[in-house]
VOGU-3710 file (C-alpha; in Angstrom, 3 decimals, decimal comma):
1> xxxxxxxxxx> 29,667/47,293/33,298  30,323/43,754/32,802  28,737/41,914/30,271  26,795/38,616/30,598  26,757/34,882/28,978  25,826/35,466/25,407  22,504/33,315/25,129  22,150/31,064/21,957  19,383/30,701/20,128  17,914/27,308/20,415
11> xxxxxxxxxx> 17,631/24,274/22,608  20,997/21,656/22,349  18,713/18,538/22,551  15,172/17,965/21,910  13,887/14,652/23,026  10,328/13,506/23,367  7,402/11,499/22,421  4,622/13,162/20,868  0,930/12,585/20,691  -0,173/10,433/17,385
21> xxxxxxxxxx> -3,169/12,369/16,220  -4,088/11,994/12,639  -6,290/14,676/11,049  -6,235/13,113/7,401  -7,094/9,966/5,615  -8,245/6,800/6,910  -8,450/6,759/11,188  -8,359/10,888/10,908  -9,867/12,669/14,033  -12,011/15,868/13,356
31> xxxxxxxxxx> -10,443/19,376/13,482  -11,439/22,855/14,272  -11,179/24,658/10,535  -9,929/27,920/12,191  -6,960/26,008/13,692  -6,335/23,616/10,624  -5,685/26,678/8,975  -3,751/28,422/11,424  -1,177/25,313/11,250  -0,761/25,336/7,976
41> xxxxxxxxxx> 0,017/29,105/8,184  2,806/28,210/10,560  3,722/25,064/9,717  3,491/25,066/6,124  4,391/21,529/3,700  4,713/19,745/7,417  0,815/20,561/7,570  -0,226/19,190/4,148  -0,624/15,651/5,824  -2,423/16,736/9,331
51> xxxxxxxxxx> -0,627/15,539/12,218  0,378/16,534/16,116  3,460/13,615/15,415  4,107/15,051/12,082  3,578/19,346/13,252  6,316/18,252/15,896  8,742/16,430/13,800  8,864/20,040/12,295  8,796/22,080/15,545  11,975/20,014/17,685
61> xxxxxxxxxx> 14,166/21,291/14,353  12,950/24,977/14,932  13,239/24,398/18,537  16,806/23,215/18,004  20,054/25,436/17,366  23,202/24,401/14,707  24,461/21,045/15,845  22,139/19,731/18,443  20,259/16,640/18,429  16,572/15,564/18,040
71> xxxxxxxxxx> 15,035/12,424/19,191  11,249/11,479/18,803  9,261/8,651/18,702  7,208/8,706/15,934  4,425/5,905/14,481  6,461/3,937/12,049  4,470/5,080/9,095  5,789/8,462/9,030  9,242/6,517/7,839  8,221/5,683/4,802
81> xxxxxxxxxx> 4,472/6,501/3,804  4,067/8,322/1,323  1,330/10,743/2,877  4,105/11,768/5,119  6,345/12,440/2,283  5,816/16,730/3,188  6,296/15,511/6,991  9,705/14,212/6,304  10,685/17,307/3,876  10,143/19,457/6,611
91> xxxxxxxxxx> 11,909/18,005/9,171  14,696/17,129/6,499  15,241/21,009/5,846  15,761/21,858/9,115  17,888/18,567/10,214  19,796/15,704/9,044  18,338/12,431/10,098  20,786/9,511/11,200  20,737/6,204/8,931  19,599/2,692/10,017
101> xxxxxxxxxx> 16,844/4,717/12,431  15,742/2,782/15,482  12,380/0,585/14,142  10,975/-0,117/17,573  8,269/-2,433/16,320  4,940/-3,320/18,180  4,215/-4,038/21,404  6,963/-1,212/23,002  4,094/0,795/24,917  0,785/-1,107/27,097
111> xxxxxxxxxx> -2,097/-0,504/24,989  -0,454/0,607/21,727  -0,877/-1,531/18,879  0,519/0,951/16,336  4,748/0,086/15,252  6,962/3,331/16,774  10,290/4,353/15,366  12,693/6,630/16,819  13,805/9,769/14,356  17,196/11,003/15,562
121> xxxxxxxxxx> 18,702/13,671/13,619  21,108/16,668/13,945  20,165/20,142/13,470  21,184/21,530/9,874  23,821/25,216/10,226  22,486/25,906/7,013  18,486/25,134/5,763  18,264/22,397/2,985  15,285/23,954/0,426  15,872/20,661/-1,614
131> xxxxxxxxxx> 14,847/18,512/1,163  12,762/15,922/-1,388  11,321/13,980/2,168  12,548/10,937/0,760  11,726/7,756/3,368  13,810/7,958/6,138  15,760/4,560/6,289  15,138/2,362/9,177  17,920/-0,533/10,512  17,808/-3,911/9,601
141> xxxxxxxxxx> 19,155/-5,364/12,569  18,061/-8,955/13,220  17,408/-9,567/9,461  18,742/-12,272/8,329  21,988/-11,649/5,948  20,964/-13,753/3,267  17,643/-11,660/3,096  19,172/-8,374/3,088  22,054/-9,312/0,489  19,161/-10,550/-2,004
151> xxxxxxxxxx> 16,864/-7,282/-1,188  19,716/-5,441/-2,005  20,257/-7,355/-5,496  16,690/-7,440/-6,378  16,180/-3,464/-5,602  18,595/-2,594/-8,443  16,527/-4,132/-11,006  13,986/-1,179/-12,913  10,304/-0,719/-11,465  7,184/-1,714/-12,826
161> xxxxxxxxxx> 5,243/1,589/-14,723  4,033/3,425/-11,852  0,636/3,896/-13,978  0,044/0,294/-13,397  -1,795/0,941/-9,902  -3,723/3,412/-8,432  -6,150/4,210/-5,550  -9,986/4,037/-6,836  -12,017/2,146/-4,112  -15,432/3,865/-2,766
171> xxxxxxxxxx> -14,042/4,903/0,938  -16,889/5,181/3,019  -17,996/7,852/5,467  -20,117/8,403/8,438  -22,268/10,076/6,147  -23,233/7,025/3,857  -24,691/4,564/6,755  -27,019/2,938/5,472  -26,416/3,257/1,905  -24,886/-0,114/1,748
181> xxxxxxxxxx> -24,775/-3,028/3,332  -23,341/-6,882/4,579  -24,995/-9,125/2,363  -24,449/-12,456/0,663  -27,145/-11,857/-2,252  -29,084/-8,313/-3,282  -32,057/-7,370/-1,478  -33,773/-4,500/-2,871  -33,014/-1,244/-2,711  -29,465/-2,677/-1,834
191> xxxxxxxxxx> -28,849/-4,358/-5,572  -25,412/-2,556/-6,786  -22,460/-5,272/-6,288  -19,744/-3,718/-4,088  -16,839/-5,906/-3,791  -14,147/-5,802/-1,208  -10,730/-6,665/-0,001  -12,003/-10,319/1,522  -13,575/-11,547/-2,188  -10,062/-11,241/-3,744
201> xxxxxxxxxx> -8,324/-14,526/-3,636  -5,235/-15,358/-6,392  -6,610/-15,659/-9,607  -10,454/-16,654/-8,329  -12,940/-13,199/-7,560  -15,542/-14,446/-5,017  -19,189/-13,044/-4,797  -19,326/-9,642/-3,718  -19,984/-9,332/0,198  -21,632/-5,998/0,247
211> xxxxxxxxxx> -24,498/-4,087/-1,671  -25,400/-1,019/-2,456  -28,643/1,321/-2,382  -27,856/2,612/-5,842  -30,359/5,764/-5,902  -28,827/6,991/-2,626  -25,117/5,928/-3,419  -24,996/6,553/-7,317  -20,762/6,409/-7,319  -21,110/2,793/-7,019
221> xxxxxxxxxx> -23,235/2,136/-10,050  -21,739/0,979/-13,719  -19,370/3,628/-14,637  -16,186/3,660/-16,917  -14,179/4,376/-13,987  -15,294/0,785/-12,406  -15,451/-0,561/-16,412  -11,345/0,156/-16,936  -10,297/-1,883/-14,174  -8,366/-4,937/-15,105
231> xxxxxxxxxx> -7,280/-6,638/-11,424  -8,685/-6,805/-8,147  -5,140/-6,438/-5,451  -6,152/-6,844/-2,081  -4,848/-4,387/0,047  -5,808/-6,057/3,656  -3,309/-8,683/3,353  0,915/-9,753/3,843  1,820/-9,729/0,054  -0,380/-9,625/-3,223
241> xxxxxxxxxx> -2,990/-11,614/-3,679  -4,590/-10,605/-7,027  -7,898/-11,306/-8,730  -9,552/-10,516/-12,358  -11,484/-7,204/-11,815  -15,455/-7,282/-11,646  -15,817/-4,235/-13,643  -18,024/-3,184/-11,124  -17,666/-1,409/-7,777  -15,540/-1,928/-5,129
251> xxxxxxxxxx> -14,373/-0,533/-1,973  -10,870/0,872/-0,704  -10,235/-2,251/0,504  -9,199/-3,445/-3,136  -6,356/-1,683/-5,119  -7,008/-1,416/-9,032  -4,607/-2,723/-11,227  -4,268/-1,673/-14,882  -3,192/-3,329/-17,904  -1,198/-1,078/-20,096
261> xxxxxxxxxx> 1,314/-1,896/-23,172  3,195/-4,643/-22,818  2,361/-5,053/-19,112  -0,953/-6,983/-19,458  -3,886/-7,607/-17,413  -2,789/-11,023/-17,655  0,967/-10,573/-16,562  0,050/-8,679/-13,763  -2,134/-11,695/-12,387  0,794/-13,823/-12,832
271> xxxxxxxxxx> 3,706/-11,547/-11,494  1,673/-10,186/-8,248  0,898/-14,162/-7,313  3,734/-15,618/-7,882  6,539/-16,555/-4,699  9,475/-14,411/-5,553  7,438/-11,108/-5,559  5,378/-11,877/-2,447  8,777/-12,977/-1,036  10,207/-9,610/-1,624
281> xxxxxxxxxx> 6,970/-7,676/-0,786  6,905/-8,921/1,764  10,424/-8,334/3,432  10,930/-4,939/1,700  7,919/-3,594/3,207  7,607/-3,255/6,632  3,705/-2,433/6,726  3,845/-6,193/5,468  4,897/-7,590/8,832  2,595/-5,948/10,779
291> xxxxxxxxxx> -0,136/-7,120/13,051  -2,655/-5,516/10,509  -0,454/-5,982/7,257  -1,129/-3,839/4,190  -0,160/-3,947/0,424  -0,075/-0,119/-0,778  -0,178/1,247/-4,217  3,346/2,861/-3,516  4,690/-0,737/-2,470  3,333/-2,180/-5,904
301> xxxxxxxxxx> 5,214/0,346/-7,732  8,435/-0,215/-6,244  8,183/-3,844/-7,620  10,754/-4,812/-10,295  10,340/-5,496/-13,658  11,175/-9,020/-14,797  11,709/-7,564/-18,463  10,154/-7,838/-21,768  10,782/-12,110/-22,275  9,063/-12,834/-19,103
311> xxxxxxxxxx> 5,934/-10,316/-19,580  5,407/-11,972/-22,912  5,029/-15,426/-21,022  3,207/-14,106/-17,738  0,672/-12,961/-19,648  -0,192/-16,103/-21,806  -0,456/-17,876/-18,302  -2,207/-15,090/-16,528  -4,973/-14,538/-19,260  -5,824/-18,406/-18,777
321> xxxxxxxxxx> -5,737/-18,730/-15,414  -7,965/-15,518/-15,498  -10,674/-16,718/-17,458  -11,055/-20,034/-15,180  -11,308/-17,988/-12,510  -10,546/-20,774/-9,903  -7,407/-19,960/-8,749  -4,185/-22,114/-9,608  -2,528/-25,182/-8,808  0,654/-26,170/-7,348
331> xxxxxxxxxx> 2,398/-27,451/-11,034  1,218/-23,999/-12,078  2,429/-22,080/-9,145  5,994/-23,953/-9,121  6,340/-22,912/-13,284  4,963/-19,177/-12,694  7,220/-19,016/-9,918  10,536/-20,159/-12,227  9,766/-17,935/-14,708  9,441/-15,057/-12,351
341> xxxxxxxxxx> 13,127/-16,182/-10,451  15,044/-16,460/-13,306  13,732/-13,571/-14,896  15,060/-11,402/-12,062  18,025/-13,170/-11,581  17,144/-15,476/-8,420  18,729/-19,249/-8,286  20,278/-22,065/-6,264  20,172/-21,353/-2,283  18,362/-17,895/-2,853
351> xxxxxxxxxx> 15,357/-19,302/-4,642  15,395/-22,542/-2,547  15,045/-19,379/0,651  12,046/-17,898/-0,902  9,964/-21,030/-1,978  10,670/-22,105/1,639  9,452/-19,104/3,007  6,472/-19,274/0,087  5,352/-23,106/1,802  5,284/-21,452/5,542
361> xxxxxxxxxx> 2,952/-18,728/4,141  0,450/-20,056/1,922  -2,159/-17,730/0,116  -5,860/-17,256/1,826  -8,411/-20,684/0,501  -12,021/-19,543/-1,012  -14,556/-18,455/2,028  -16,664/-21,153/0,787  -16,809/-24,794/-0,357  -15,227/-25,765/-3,655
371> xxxxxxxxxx> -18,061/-25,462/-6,448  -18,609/-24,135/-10,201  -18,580/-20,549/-10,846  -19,004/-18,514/-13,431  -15,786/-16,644/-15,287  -15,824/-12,864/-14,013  -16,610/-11,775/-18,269  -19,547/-13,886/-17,769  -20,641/-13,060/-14,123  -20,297/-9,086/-15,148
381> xxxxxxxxxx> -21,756/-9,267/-18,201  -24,989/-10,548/-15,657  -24,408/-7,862/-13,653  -24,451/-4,944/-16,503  -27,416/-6,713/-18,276  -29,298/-6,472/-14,956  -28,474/-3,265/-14,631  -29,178/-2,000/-17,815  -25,683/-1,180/-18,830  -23,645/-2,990/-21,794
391> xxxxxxxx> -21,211/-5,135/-20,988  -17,517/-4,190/-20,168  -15,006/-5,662/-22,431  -11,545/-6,165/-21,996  -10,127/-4,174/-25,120  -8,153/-1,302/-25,161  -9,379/2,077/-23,221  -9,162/5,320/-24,227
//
């Protein structure tokens, strides 16, 4: 008896476009437990960061036999975020993506504001168990030469510490309405300061914009972990825009910065405002150029490191400017700005690119009229003695 076709295992092209449904973090929909943890069962490290986009990434290379193709659109973020990180190692084991992927921007789809990509890969012959899920890199078609020949320069410099920044903002739930709320002053019970992202401005903190009901929300009274911070980095915005810390609460809107070793409160306040790093913040990172841009703590800590000389002169200027606390002038901005571009090797028609890119994007003015302040030492050291607490100092931390 004749025999038939042999059948192969697997599909020689999987192509589609996936539902986006988040089931972790920020804009996360809710989730039977039973089947979270039935896909995690199944889909293992490609379940860590809960996704339909990110379970199929996984599923079209399982789907997929030895030397067939995959193609999915995916929401831009899972290029490069680094809660997708386990997404991409997944997929990666089972396939090898293509380079320069297709970055399909916004706008592509009627009624979707979210940036798509396209991930295109070919199906492994043999599994990868090293697959790190290192960011899938995206092309840089249209970009101007010039900008992607100076990217390339400055991304072979070292990186900043990585302990520098960190995630510590109160993140609100559904749970904690009416805890806190809008407010341009305290009005009992609501009397705990709880800054955010929009008080932030470049070397100037702005009155808080929120309170909190401290009996009913005690994480946002005095605490150490409030007391350590050292700069405010707003994380709603196109590039860093950094402020002396409060010492006091704030929400996920800010990023913490911390001053360790030679890498001072005061040079970070310098580097993070000055033109050449906003420059290249702001063209390395594509969440940056988005309709809702975003500084993350990842993005911080792929900055480079303008070396020991400049640190030591940073943070002279930063310190000063910090204690005014009423932001900086243009003389100031212009000297900041040439200590920061020589110290990482930018001159002549590169520098004269990114200070005219730094005049067509000026940094956010003060919500309100021009008028004395206190410093932030002497506006928290009110706070604390209201509440009861000592005041936070600036020293060292253990």
């Amino acid at each position: 008896m004749a025999k038939g076709p042999q059948l192969r295992s697997g599909f020689d092209a999987v192509v589609g476009n996936p539902p986006w449904i988040l089931y972790a973090g920020k804009g996360s929909q809710p989730i039977d437990a039973r089947e979270k943890e039935f896909l995690e069962v199944v889909f293992g490290r490609a379940a860590r960061t809960l996704s339909t986009h990110g379970l199929f990434a996984t599923l079209a290379g399982r789907l997929s036999r030895p030397g067939s193709r995959v193609g999915l659109m995916m929401p831009t973020s899972v290029a490069d975020a680094e809660r997708y990180s386990e997404v991409r190692g997944s997929h990666d084991e089972l396939c090898d993506p293509d380079m320069n992927l297709l970055d399909i921007g916004e706008g592509a789809f009627v009624g979707v504001f979210q940036p798509c990509m396209a991930i295109t890969s070919t199906r492994r012959a043999t599994l990868d168990s090293e697959a790190t899920g290192a960011p899938w890199k995206l092309s840089q078609a249209g970009v101007d030469p010039d900008v992607q020949a100076l990217l390339a320069i400055l991304d072979q410099l070292p990186k900043l510490p990585p302990t520098l920044f960190g995630e510590r903002g109160y993140r609100s739930s559904t749970g904690d309405k009416g805890k806190f709320t809008k407010a341009d002053s305290p009005v009992p019970p609501f009397d705990v300061p709880l800054y955010e992202g929009t008080s932030v401005r470049e070397f100037e903190l702005l009155p808080p914009t929120a309170y909190a009901d401290g009996a009913r929300l005690p994480d946002t009274r005095p605490a150490r972990k409030w007391a350590e911070v050292d700069v405010f980095i707003r994380q709603t915005a196109k590039y860093p825009i950094a402020s002396p810390a409060a010492r006091a609460a704030f929400r996920n809107s800010i990023i913490a910065g911390f001053g360790k070793g030679p890498h001072t409160a005061g040079f970070l306040l310098a580097y993070l405002n000055t033109t050449p790093i906003r420059w290249y913040h702001y063209h390395r990172q594509r969440d940056a150029q988005q309709g809702m841009p975003q500084v993350k703590v990842g993005h911080l800590r792929n900055l480079p490191d303008p070396g020991q000389t400049a640190v030591a002169r940073l943070d002279n200027a930063g310190a000063q400017l910090a204690a005014r606390n009423s932001g900086i002038s243009e003389q100031q901005r212009a000297e900041l700005d040439a200590i920061v571009a020589d110290a990482v090797g930018v001159r002549g028609a590169a520098l004269q690119m990114i200070l005219k890119w730094g005049s067509a994007n000026p940094p956010p003015v003060g919500r309100h009229a021009a008028e004395p302040r206190p410093g932030v030492k002497k506006a928290a050291a009110e706070h604390s003695a209201q509440a009861g607490a000592p005041p936070a100092t600036r020293g060292k931390r253990a």
